[in-house]
N, C-alpha and C positions, 0 to 999 in steps of 0.2 A: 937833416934839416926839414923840418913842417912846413905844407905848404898852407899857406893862408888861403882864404875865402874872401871874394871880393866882394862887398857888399855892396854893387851897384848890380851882381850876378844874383844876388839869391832869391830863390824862386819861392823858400817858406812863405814870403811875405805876402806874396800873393794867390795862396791858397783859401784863405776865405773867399777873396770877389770869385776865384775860378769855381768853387763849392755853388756859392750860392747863381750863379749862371749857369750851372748846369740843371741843379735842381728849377729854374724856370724854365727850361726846354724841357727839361721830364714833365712838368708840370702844363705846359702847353701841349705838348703830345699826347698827353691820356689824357686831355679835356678834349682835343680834337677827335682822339680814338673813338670816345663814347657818344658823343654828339654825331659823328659822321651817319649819315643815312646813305644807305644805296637805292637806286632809280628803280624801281620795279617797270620791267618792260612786259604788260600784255598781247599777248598772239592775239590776234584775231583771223579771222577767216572773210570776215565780209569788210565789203569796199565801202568807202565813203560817198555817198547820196550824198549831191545837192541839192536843195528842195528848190523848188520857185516858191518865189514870195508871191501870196494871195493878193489882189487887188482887196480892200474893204470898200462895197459899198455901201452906203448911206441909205435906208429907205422911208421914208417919210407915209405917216399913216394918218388921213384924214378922218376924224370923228365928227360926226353930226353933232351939234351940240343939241340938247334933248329938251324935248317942247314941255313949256308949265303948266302944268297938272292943273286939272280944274279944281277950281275952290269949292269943301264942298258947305254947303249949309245947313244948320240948324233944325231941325222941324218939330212944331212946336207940338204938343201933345194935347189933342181937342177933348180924346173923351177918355174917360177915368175908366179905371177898371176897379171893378170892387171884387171883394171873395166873396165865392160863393158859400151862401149859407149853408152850416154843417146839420145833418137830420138829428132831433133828439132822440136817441134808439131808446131815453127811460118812456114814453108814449108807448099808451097802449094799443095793439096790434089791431087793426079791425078785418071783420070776419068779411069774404067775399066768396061769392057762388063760382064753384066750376064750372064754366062755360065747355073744358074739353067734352068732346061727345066721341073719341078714341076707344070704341071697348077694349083694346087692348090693355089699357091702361085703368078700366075700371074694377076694384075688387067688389067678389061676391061676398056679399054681406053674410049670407047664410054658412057659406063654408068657414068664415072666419070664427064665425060665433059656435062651430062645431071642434074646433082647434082651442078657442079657448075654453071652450066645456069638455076636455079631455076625449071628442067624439070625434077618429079618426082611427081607420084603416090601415096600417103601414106593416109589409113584410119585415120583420125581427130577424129572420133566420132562424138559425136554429138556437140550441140552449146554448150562452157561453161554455165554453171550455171543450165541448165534443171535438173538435178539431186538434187538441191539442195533446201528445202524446204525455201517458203520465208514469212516471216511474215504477212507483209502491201504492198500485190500486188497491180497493178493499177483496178483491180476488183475483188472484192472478191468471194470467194465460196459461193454460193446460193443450199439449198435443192430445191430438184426438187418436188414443191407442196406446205402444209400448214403442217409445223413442230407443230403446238401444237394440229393439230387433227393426227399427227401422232402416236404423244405422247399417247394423249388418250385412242388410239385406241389401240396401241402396249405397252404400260407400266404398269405392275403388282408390283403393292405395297406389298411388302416381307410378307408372312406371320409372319415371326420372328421376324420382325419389328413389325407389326400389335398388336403381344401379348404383344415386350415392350415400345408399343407409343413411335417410333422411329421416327423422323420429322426431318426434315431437306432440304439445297440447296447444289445439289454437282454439284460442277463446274469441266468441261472436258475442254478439248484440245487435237484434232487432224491434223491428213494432210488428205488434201483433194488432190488427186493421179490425174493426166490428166488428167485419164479415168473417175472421177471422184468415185471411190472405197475410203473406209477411213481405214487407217492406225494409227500407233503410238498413241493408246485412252489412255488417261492415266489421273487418276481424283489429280488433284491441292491440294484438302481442303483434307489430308486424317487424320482429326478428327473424319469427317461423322462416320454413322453407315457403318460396311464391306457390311453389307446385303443391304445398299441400295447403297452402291459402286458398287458392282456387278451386281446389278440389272439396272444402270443405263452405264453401260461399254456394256451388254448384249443389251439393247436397241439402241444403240446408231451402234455395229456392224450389226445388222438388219437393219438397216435404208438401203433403196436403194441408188443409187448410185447418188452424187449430182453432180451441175454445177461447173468444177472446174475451180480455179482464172486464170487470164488473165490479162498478162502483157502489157509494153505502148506500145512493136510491134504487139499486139492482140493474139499471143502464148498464149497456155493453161502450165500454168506450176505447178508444187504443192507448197500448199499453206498451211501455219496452221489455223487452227477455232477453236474457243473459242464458247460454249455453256455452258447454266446453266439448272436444270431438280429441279423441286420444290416437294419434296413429301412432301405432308399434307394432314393429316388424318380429317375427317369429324369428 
């Protein structure tokens, strides 16, 4: 025998209203979930100060009221001013006497009139150009004798040289002075060795005094010389 279902009992029927009531509470709860805030509680350390309240007062500032300016007046303008007349400078100049009596101030007529008649005394100096050292004179400076027994006889091979077999040519150039004295030594090659620099600057101021060059009027004038000094060691 089957048993029947009493349809005052079944619950199908009521599965939609119980569906959609719950989905409102799901629906109420995660609207609350996301909306909820929590209370953020700050620690503090310091205490609560009551202030007092400030009385305000009132201060009232008295101003003078400020006295009326005098009025001032007009003044009327009695006398004209005119420009002054400007000088005609095309007018011609007129001649008036020196009254200075300053001798300082007066020129000698005689000495002027000696300046402009080419009649005057003035130290020149000497002939341009004597002072002045000339390369390629019309004769040249000549030692007075045989410069390579000069050499011999007066030139000492550096001992500092000698320990580091130092060898070499060092080329000079000087002036040779009127008098025939030598000036301006000064060595070209300065790779050489110092020690045979100086040995060869020292030789070269010892030297007596030579023939100095002479120009195409026969004038003795200074002249520059070029020499060379060989040290080699045996």
């Amino acid at each position: 025998m089957n048993a029947k279902k009493n349809p005052n009992l079944d619950a199908d029927k009521r599965k939609p209203v119980y569906f959609q009531l719950g989905l409102m509470i799901v629906s109420a709860c995660a609207t609350m979930a996301f909306t909820w805030r929590t209370p953020i509680a700050v620690k503090t350390d310091k205490k609560a100060v009551r202030t007092a309240e400030v009385p305000v007062e009132k201060i009232e500032v008295k101003i003078d009221r400020p006295k009326d300016l005098p009025k001032t007046k007009k003044v009327a303008q009695t006398k004209k001013v005119e420009p002054k007349a400007q000088k005609n400078l095309n007018q011609p100049i007129k001649k008036t006497k020196n009254t200075n009596n300053d001798e300082q101030h007066q020129i000698d007529l005689g000495e002027l009139n000696d300046l402009l008649n080419g009649k005057f005394d003035v130290d020149i100096g000497e002939k341009p150009g004597l002072n002045k050292a000339v390369k390629y004179p019309k004769k040249e400076a000549t030692f007075a004798g045989n410069w390579k027994e000069y050499l011999k006889t007066h030139l000492i091979y550096p001992e500092e040289s000698i320990d580091f077999q130092e060898e070499g040519d060092v080329w000079l150039t000087f002036i040779v002075e009127r008098d025939g004295g030598l000036t301006a030594i000064e060595v070209l090659n300065k790779e050489v060795s110092k020690s045979l620099q100086k040995e060869a600057i020292r030789v070269i101021k010892a030297s007596p005094n030579w023939n100095p060059g002479v120009d195409e009027n026969g004038e003795f004038i200074r002249s520059y010389k070029n020499t060379v000094i060989h040290f080699k060691l045996k």
